[in-house]
N, C-alpha and C positions, 0 to 999 in steps of 0.2 A: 680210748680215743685220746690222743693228743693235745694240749691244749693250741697249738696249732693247725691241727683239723678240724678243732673245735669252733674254732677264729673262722677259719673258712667258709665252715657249713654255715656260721653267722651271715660272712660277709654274703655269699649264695643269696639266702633265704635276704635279705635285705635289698638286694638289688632285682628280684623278682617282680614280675609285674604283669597285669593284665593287658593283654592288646589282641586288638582285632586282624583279622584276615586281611586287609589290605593295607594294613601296617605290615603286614609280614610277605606282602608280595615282593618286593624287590629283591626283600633277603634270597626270599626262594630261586628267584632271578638268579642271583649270585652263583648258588647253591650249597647253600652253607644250614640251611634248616636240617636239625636235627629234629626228627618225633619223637616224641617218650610215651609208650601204650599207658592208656588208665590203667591202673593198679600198680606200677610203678612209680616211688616217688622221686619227681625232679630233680629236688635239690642233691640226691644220691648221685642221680646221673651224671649232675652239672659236676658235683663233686668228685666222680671219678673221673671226668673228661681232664679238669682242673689240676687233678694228680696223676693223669697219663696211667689211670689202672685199667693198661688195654685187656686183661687177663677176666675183668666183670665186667667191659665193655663187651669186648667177643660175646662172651654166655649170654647175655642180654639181647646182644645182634643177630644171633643162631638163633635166637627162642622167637626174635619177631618182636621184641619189646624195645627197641630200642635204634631207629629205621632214619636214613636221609628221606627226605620228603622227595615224594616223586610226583610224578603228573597229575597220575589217575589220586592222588590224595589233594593236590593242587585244585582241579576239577571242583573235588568236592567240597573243600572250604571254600570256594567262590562261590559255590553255587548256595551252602548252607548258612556262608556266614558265623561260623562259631567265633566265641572269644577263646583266647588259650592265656594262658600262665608262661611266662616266656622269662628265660637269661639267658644271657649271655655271657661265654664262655670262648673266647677270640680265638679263631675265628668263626667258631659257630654259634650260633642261635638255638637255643635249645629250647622246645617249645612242648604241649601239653593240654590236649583239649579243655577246657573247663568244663565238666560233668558237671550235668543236675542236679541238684539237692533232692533225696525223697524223704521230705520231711512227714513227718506223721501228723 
């Protein structure tokens, strides 16, 4: 890796942050939320959005991991309330349920 993809993946991971479901309504509004499935990491995402790597963007968007937020998902963060992990990546939002911790 690059020491300028490396700067990136910094600058990314730096500018992340936690917000709630009704901080992210208008975005939705917009329609510029992007979802990234648990088990995929973020800052990848944001990172290939960033670098225009439509080529692991497609693979990710066929597989279902990696989705414009639509209604029936809209619904359910209203109604559930989750936090997510969110950057932004202009002009999308890229966003990332916060899982539970199973701690032992």
């Amino acid at each position: 890796m690059s020491e300028q993809e490396q700067d990136l993946r910094v600058k990314l991971n730096s500018e992340t942050a936690r917000i709630a479901w009704p901080e992210l309504e208008r975005h939705f509004a917009r329609g510029v939320v992007v979802a990234v499935m648990p088990g995929l990491d973020l800052i990848e995402v944001a990172h290939a959005m960033a670098c225009d790597d439509s080529g692991m963007l497609a693979t990710w968007m066929q597989a279902g991991q990696v989705v414009r937020a639509d209604e029936a998902q809209a619904r359910d963060w209203h109604v559930r309330q989750p936090a997510f992990w969110a950057v932004v990546v202009a002009p999308w939002v890229v966003i990332q349920e916060v899982q539970p911790r199973l701690d032992s």
